[in-house]
C-alpha distance (Angstrom), angle and dihedral (degrees) to the residues before:
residue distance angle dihedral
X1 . . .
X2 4.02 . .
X3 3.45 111.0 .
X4 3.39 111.6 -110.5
X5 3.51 87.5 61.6
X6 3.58 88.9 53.8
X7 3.85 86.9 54.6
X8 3.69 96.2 47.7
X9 4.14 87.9 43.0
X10 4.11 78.5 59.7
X11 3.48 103.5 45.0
X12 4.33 89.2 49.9
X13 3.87 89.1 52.1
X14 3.49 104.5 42.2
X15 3.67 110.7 77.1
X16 3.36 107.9 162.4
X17 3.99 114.6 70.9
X18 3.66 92.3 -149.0
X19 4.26 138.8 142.3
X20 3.86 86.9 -87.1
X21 4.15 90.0 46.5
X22 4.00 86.9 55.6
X23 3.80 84.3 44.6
X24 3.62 99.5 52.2
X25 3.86 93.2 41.0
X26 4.07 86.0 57.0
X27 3.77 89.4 53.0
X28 3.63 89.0 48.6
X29 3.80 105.0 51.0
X30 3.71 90.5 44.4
X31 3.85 87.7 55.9
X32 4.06 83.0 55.5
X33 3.46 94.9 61.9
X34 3.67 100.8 -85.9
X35 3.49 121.9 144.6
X36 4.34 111.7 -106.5
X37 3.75 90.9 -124.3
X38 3.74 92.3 39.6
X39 4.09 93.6 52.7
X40 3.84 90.3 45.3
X41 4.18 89.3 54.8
X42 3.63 84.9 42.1
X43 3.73 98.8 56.3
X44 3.69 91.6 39.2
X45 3.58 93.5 60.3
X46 3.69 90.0 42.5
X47 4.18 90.0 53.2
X48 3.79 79.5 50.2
X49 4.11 101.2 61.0
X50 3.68 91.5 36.3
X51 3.72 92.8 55.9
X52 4.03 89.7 39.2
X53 4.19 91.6 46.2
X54 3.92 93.7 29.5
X55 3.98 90.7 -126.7
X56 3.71 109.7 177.1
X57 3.98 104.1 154.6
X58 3.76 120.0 91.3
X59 4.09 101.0 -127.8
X60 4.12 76.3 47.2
X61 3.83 97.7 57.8
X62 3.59 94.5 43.5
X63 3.94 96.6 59.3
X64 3.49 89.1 54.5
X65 3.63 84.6 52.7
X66 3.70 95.1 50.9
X67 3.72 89.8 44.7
X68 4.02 92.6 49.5
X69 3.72 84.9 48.6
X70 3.92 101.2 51.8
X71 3.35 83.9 52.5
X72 3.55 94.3 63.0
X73 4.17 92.1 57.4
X74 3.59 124.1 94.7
X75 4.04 104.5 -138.2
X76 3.92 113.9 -134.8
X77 3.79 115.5 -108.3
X78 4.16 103.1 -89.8
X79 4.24 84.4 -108.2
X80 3.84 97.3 25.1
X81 3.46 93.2 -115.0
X82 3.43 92.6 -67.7
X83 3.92 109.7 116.0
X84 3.80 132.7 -142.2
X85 3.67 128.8 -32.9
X86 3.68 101.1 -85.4
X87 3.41 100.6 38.6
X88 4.10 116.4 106.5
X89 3.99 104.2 -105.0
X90 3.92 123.9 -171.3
X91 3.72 115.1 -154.7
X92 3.98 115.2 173.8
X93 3.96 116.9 -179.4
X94 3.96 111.6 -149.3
X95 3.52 126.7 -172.0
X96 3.77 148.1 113.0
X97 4.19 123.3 -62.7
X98 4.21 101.6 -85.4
X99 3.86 102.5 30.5
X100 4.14 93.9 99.5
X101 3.46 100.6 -99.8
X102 3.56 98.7 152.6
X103 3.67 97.6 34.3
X104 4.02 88.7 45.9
X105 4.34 84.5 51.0
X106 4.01 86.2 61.1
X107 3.29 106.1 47.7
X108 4.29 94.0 50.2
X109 3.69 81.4 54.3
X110 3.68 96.0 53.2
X111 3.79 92.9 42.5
X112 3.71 95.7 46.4
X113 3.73 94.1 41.8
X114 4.03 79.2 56.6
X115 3.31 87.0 63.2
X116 3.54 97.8 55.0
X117 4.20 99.1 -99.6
X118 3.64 112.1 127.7
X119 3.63 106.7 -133.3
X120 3.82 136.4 -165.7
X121 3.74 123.8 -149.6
X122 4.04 111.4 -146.0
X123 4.07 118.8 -161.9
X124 3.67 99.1 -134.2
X125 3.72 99.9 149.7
X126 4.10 87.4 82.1
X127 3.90 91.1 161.9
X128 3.37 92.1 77.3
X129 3.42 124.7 56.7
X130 3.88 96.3 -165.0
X131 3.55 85.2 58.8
X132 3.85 102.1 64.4
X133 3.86 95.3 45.5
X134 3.57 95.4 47.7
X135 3.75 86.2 45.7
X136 3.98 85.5 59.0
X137 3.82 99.1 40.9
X138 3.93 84.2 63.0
X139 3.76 85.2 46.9
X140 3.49 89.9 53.0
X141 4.08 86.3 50.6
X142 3.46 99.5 50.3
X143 3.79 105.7 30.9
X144 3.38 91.3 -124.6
X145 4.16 113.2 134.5
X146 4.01 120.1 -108.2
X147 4.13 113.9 -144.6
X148 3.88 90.6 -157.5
X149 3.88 128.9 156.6
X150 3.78 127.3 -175.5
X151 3.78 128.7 -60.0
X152 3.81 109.7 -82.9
X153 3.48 89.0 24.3
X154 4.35 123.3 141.7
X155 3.86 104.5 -92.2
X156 3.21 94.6 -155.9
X157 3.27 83.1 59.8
X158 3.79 96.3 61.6
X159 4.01 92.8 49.7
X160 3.45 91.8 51.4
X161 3.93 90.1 55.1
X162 4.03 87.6 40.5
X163 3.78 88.3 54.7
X164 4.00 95.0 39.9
X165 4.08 84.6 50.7
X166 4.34 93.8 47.3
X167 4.19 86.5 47.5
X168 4.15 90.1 46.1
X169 4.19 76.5 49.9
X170 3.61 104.6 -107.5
X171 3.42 80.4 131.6
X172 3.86 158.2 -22.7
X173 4.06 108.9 -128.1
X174 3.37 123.3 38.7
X175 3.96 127.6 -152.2
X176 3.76 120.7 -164.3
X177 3.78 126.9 -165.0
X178 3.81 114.2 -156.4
X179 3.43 137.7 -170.6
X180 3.80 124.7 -95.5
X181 3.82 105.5 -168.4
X182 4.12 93.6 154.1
X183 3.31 97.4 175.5
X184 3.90 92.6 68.8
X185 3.91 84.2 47.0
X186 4.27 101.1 162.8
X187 3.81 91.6 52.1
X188 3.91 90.0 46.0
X189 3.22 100.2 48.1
X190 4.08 83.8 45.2
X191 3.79 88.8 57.5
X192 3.61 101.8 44.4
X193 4.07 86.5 52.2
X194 3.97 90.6 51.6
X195 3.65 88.8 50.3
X196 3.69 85.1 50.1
X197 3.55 96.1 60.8
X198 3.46 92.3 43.6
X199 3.72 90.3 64.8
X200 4.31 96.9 39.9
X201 4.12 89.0 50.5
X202 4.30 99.8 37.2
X203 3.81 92.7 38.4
X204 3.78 110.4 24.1
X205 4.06 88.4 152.3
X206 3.61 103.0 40.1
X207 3.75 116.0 93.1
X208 4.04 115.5 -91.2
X209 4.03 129.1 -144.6
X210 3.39 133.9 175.5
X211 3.79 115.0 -170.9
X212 3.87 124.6 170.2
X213 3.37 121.5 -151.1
X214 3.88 125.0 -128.4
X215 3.69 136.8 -156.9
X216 4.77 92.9 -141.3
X217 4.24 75.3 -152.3
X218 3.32 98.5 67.7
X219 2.91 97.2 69.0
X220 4.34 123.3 -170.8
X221 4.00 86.9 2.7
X222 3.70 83.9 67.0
X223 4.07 87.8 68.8
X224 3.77 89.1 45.1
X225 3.93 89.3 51.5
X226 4.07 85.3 50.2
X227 3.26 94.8 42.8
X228 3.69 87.9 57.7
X229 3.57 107.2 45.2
X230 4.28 93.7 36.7
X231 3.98 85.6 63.5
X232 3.74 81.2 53.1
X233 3.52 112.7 53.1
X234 3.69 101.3 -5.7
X235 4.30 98.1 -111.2
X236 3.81 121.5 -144.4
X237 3.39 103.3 -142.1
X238 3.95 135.3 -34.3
X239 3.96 133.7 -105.4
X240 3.83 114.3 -139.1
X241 3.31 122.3 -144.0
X242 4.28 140.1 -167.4
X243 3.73 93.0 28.2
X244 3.23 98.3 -173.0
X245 3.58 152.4 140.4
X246 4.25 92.9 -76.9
X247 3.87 89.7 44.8
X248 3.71 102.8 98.5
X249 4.19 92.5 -172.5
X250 3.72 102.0 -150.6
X251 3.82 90.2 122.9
X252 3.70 91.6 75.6
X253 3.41 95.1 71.8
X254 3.82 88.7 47.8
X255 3.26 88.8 50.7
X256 4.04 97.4 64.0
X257 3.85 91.7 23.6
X258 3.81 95.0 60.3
X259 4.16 104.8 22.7
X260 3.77 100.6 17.6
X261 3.97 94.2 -123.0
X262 3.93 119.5 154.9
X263 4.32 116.2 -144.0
X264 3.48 93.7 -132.5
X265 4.07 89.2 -176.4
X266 3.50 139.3 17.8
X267 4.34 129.3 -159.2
X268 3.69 130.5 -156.2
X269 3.95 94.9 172.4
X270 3.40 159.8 10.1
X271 3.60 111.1 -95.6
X272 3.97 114.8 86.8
X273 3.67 91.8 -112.3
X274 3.76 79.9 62.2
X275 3.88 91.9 99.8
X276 3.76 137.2 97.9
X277 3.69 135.4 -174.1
X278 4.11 106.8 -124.5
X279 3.84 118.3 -92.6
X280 3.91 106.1 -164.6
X281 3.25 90.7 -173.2
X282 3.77 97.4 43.3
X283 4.06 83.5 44.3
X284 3.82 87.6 53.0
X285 4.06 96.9 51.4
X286 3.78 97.8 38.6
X287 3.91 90.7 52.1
X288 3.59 91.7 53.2
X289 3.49 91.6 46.8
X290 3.56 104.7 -111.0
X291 3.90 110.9 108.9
């Protein structure tokens, strides 16, 4: 059963908003991926309004859930920081091998070259060779150039081409696609810094962004894996991916509760349509089971 129907399955049976109701509810958000001392807080402040409003219904005590819960999120910046069309952006996806890096890297070129940007992808994730051609087969789909070197190659290397190309006006927003080999995590995290600098010192004016990417199944190891890469580079928000009916989603709120990181966008597929600006609200509702 997905969990927000095993939230909304609790909320119809449980009548009686009572110690053991709070109790149960603590139990329950912690089993959807909140963190133990974040579903405590959570409940507390939800025992709070329904004592303050004297909420006793179900459908009641869930809105004031949803409500606490939105309030939690960290909206995305209207543009995502990213400026006008025209203006050199620098978008470089992080995360661990398997999240949809790559995949997530075409479609926000095909939905901002919808909206009239001009994007470039850039084959940064050199350590795998799979990863640079299908990097340029979505090229190919899209029409959308691919700055790509050859396996092995410096990826810093390849961002610093991508960036010389957007300046010579190939084009105005560039999206980078690094590698996410954690089990080598020192010379990773080495990289992704070098590539990092590379950016800061070759374009100081354009607009920066740092978004790490994040398998919604994974559950708590997805705050360890942001955890881990935000002390690197310092990330601007997170993209989550496979939202889907195992993803329980309690992370999010984890996620801005505990590092202060907006989801800027959220994917339940594979096709490039397959990509949706973050609601918090919306988030808030549908994890409680009432959208």
């Amino acid at each position: 059963m997905k969990f927000t129907e095993r939230l909304k399955q609790f909320f119809g049976i449980r009548k009686a908003i009572s110690d053991e109701f709070f109790d149960a509810l603590t139990d329950l958000l912690v089993e959807g991926d909140f963190g133990p001392a974040g579903a405590y807080k959570m409940t507390e402040n939800l025992r709070e309004v329904c004592k303050k409003e004297k909420l006793v219904e179900g459908d009641d005590v869930r809105r004031a859930l949803a409500g606490l819960l939105e309030a939690k999120l960290i909206p995305p910046p209207a543009d995502f920081g990213l400026g006008e069309s025209g203006e050199l952006g620098v978008v470089l996806l992080l995360g661990v091998n398997g999240v949809g890096k790559t995949t997530t890297a075409a479609k926000l070129a095909d939905l901002w070259r919808l909206q009239k940007r001009k994007p470039l992808l850039a084959a940064a994730d050199t350590f795998r060779a799979a990863a640079i051609d299908q990097l340029k087969i979505h090229g190919e789909r899209l029409g959308v150039r691919v700055i790509a070197h050859k396996s092995g190659g410096d990826p810093a290397a390849v961002v610093y081409d991508a960036i010389e190309a957007a300046q010579a006006g190939a084009g105005d927003l560039i999206i980078a696609d690094t590698a996410g080999r954690m089990h080598t995590k020192t010379a990773l995290i080495e990289e992704l810094k070098k590539i990092d600098r590379i950016v800061s010192s070759k374009a100081r004016s354009a607009a920066y962004i740092k978004w790490l990417v994040l398998d919604a199944t994974t559950g708590r190891n997805a705050l360890v894996q942001a955890e881990t890469f935000h002390e690197a580079v310092s990330l601007d928000g997170v993209i989550l991916t496979k939202i889907d009916s195992s993803a329980k989603g309690g992370v999010v709120f984890s996620l801005a509760d505990e590092l202060k990181l907006p989801v800027a966008f959220t994917c339940n597929g594979e096709k490039y349509e397959h990509i949706t600006s973050f609601n918090p609200q919306a988030y808030s509702l549908e994890f409680v089971g009432l959208a």
